[in-house]
N, C-alpha and C positions, 0 to 999 in steps of 0.2 A: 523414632530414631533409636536405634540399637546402643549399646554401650561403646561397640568398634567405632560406628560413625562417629559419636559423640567426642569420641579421644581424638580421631583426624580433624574435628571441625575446628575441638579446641587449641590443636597445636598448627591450624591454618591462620586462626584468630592470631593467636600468640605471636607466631609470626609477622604478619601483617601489622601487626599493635607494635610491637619491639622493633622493625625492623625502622617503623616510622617515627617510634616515639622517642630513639634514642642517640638521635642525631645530631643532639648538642652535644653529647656525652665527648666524654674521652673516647681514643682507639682502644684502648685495654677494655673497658666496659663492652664495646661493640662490638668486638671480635668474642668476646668472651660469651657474649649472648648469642650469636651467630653458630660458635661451635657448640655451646648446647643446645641449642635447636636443633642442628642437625644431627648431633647422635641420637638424640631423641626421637626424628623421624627414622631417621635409620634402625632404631631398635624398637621401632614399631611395625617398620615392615618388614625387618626378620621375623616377628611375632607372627606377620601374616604370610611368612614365606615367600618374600618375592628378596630378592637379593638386588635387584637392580630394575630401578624404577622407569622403566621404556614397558609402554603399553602396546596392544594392536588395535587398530581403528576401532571406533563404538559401534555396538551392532542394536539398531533400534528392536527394541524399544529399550534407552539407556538408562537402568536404573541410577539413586541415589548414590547407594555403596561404588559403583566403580566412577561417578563422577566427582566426589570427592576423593579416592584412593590419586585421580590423575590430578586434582589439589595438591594436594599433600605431595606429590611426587614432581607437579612447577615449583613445591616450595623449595624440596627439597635439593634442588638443582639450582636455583637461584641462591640457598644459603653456600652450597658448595661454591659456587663462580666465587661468590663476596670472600670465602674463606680463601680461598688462590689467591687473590687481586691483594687483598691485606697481608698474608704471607710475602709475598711479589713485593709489593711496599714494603714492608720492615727490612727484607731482603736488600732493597737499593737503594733503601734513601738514609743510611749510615752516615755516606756524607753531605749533608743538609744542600752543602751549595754544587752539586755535581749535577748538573741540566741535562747531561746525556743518560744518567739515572733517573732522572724525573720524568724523561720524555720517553724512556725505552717503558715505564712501567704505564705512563698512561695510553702508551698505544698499544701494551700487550692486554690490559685492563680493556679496552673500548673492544680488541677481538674475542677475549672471553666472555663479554656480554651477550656480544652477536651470536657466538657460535650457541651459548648457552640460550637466547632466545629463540636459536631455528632447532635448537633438541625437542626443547619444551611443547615448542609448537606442532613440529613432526611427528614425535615420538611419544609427546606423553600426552597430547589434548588432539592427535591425528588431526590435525586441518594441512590442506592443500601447500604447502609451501613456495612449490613451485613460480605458482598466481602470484602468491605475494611478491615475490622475486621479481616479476617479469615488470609488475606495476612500480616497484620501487624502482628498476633500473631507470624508466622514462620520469619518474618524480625525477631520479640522483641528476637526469640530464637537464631538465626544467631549473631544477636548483641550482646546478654547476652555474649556470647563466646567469643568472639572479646574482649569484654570490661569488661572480672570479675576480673581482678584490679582496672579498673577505677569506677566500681560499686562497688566493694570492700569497695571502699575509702567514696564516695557519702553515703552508707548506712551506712558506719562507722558514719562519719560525721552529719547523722541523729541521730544514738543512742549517738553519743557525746553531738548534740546539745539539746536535750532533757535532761540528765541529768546535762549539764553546769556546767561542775567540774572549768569551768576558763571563762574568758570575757577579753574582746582588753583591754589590760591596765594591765593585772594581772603578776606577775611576779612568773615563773611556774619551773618547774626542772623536766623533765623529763627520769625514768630509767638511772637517775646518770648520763648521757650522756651530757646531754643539758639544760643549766638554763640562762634565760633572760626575757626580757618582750614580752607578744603577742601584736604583731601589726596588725596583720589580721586574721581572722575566716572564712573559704570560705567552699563552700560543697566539693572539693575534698583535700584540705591541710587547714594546719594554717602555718603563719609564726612568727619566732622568733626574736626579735632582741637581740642577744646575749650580755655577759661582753665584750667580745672580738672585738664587733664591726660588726660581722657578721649577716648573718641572714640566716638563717635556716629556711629549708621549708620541713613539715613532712606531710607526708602522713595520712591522718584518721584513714588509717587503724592499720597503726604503733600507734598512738594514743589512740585508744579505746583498744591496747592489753598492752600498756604500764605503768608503773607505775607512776604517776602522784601526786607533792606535789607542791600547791598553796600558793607559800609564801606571798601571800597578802590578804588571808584571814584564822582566822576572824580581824588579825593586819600583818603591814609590820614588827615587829619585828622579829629577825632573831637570834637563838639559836648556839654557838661553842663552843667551847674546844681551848687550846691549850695544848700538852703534854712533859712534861720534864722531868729529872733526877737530882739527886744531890744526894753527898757521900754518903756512909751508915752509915759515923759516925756523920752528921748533924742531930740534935733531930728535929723527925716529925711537931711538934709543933711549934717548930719555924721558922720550913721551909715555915711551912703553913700560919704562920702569916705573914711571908713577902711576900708571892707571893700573899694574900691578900692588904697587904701595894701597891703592886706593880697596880692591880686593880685601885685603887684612882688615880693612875696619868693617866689614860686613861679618858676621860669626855665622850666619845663615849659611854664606857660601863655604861646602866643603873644600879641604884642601888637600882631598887625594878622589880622585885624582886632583890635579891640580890647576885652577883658572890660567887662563891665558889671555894675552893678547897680545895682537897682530895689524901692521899695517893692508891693510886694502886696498888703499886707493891713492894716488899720487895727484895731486891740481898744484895748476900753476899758483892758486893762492894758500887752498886750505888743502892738509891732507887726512885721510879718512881713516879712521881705526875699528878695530872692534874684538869686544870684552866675550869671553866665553865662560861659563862657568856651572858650576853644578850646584841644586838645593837638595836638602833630604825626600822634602815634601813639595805638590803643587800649591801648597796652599800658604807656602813662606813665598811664593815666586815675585808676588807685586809689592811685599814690602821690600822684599830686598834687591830688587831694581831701583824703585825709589831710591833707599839708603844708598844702593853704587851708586845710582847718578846723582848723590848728594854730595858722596864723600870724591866722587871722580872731581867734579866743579872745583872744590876747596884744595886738592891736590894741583892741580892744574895750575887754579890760581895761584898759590902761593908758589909754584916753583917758576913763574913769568910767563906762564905757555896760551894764557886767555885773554891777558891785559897788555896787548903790543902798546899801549901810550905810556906802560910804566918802562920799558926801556929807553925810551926818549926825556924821561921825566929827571933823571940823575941829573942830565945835561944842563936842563935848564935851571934846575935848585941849586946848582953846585953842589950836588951830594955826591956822596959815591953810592954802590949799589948797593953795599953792604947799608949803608945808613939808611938807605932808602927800604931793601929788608927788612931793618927790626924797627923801622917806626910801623912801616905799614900792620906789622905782624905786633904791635902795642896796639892802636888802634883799633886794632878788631878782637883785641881782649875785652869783652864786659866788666872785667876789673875795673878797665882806667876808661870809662866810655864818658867820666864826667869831665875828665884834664883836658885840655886845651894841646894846641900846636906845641907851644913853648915848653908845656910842660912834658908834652911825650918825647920831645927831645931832647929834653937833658934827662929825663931815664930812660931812655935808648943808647945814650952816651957811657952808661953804666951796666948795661948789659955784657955777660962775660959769654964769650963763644964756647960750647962745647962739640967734641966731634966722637962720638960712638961709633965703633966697630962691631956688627952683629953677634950679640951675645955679652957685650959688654951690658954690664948696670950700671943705671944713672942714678939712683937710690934704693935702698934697702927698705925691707918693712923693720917699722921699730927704732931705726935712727933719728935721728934731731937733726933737721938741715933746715935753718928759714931761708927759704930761696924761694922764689915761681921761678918753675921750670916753661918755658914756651917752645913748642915745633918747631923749626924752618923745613926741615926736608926727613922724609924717612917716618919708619912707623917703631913707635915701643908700644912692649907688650906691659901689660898691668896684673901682676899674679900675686896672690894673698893664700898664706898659710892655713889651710885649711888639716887641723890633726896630724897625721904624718907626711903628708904629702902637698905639692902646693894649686890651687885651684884658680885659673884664670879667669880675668875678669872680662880681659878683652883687651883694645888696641885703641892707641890713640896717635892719629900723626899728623900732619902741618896746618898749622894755622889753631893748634887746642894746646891747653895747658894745664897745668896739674900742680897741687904745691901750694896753693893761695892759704890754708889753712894752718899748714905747717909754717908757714915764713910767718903769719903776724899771730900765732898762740906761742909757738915753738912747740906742738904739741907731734909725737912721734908719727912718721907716715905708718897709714893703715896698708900699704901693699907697696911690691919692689916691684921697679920699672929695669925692663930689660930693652935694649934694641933688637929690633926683630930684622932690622936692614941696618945698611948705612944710614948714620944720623945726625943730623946737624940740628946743636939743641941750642936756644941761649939760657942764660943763669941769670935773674934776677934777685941780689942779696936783697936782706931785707933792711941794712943799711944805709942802700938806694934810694929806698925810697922813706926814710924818716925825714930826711930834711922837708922834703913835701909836703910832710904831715904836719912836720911843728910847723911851718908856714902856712897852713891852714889849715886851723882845726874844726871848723867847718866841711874839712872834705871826709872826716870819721863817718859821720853818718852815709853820707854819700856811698863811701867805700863798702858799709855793712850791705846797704841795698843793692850793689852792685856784685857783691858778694854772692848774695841770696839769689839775687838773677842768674850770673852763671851755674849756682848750683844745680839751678830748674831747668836749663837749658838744653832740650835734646840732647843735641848732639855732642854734651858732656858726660854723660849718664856713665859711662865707663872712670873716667877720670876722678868725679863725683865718688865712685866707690871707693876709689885710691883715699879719700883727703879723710882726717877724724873727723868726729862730729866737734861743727862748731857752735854748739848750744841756741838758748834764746840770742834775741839782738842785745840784748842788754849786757848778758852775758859776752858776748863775742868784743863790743863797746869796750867795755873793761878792760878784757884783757890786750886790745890795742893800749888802750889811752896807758896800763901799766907796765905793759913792754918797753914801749917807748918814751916814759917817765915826763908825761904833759896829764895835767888833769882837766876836766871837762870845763874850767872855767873862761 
């Protein structure tokens, strides 16, 4: 073998060796080694004068030299196509998640193979092409048959990718069946990674016939309802104002636009409502249904709209309704959850009415007021000074209280309580309740644990931000028992 042969053999090897070996590599590497192979061929066959590597048919008897020149001249045409194809890539795939980029270049990529395998074939190793052709079209037909689900899906997946109704990342809902985020886009499925943890893998073809809503564009915010009932003798209008009240204690729910609700339905016993409202995200949706329909119940309640035997109940206790209000609404303070009947009414009896106007404040941060503040109706907001400006904590409204820390240390409130609605608050001093205590000092301890529970208690968590800290129990003991000047014996 001549020195010429010997440099085509080598730079067929080369090829062949790099083209296979370097397939883990980076793109930068492989493109890199692609384009110096083929100047290299290329300035080998200027060496030998041929400008453009298309042969004529082999005339027997075919030597060595021109049957590796038509080597060197598939390689050289192979390195060319790969060099197109990666161009074509770095060219459209700029934006990582653009599927009509990704699709346009693997189907320009799969014709410049083809066509580069019928050059090769024709023009630079002359065999019959024709034949070939005639035998692949009755294979393409055999195959079509075999494979028209799996091509089903493949040309699905073309017309999907083309219109791009969703991209990896997008969070989709599929024919009410299937809602999560895409994780992967491939030509015969996409996969899902579901709420549930799962992942789901759909077919294309399922896909391009399905009905398809992209909750993540043109925003991730996410549209519900939730739907209830209440008597038919509770007036619309106020039902509707509280299940709005009940809104505000949710901070999940945005308030622009702004939740609503509406009557529905009219029965001759019960009548039917329903809450509308927006979250940022799908994935606050099930806690903050939960929380409305926690805080809708407690609003309800406490304004008489759930409990028709407490309107009958004044009658038979000789109470009035008001009385019958702020015991109910002691009662279901964790504070006094140890006192008895007798004793919540005669600090019910002591209870001072407040009535806020929106915007008014019911305490400052930094003031000294021993008082428990308790709900009846209406929502305050809780906002704490945060450096120049003030930072909200949140909302609290009927049937929650705020204040239990401040009335027995005298210690200043940590946040100002504003009305966010009309408000009807009551005022419990803290002189109310001493006589209670000197007549049992035994309910100190009681009170500390009772303390401590509401603090832990969900659906205080907002309020809890409001109060200072009230130390160890020991601490906290103390400063009861020296407030109100009894000592522990």
């Amino acid at each position: 073998m001549n020195l010429t042969l010997l440099s085509a053999a080598m730079l067929v090897a080369i090829t062949i060796v790099g083209v296979l070996g370097l397939r883990q590599f980076s793109d930068k590497v492989r493109i890199t080694f692609d384009l110096s192979c083929f100047l290299a061929i290329s300035f080998y066959f200027h060496k030998q004068g041929i400008f453009f590597p298309v042969f004529p048919p082999l005339q027997a008897p075919a030597d060595s030299g021109a049957l590796w020149l038509r080597a060197i001249g598939g390689a050289w045409w192979l390195l060319g196509s790969r060099i197109i194809v990666a161009a074509l890539w770095f060219a459209l795939h700029r934006d990582r998640r653009s599927r009509g980029a990704r699709l346009f270049s693997d189907l320009f990529a799969a014709a410049i193979y083809v066509a580069t395998a019928a050059i090769v074939l024709n023009s630079v190793f002359a065999l019959p092409v024709t034949g070939v052709v005639a035998t692949s079209g009755v294979v393409a037909i055999v195959l079509g048959l075999a494979l028209q689900n799996t091509l089903a899906d493949v040309f699905s997946g073309i017309a999907v990718g083309i219109e791009a109704p969703f991209g990896v990342g997008d969070r989709i809902q599929i024919a009410d069946k299937i809602e999560g985020i895409v994780v992967q886009v491939n030509w015969r499925s996409i996969r899902i990674h579901t709420d549930g943890d799962d992942m789901a893998i759909i077919p294309n073809s399922l896909i391009a016939k399905a009905e398809i809503i992209n909750r993540s564009i043109p925003s991730p915010r996410r549209a519900a309802s939730v739907e209830l009932s209440c008597p038919g003798s509770a007036v619309p209008d106020r039902v509707i104002e509280t299940l709005l009240h009940a809104t505000l204690l949710c901070p999940d729910i945005l308030q622009t636009p702004a939740p609503s609700a509406v009557l529905t339905q009219l029965g001759a016993r019960r009548n039917a409502y329903k809450i509308s409202f927006i979250v940022g995200d799908t994935s606050l949706l099930g806690s903050t249904k939960d929380l409305l329909l926690q805080s809708v119940r407690r609003q309800l309640h406490y304004a008489g709209f759930l409990d028709q035997s407490r309107r009958e109940e004044p009658s038979k206790l000789n109470l009035s309704e008001e009385a019958l209000t702020t015991r109910s609404l002691l009662r279901d303070v964790i504070l006094f959850e140890c006192l008895d009947e007798q004793q919540l009414d005669s600090l019910a009896a002591l209870l001072e009415l407040l009535r806020l106007e929106p915007g008014e404040a019911l305490f400052s941060e930094g003031a000294i007021d021993a008082a428990l503040y308790v709900v009846a109706w209406g929502i305050l907001e809780l906002t704490q000074q945060s450096g120049a400006s003030a930072e909200t904590l949140g909302c609290i409204g009927a049937g929650e209280y705020v204040g239990e820390i401040a009335m027995f240390t005298e210690a200043p409130h940590a946040a100002t309580a504003v009305a966010r609605t009309h408000c009807k608050v009551y005022r419990l001093p803290r002189n109310a309740i001493e006589p209670l205590l000197a007549k049992h000092t035994e309910f100190t301890a009681d009170l500390d644990k009772s303390v401590r529970r509401g603090m832990e208690a969900l659906h205080r968590k907002i309020a809890v931000l409001a109060s200072p800290d009230m130390g160890p129990a020991e601490q906290f003991l103390q400063s009861i028992r020296s407030l109100l000047h009894f000592n522990s014996d």
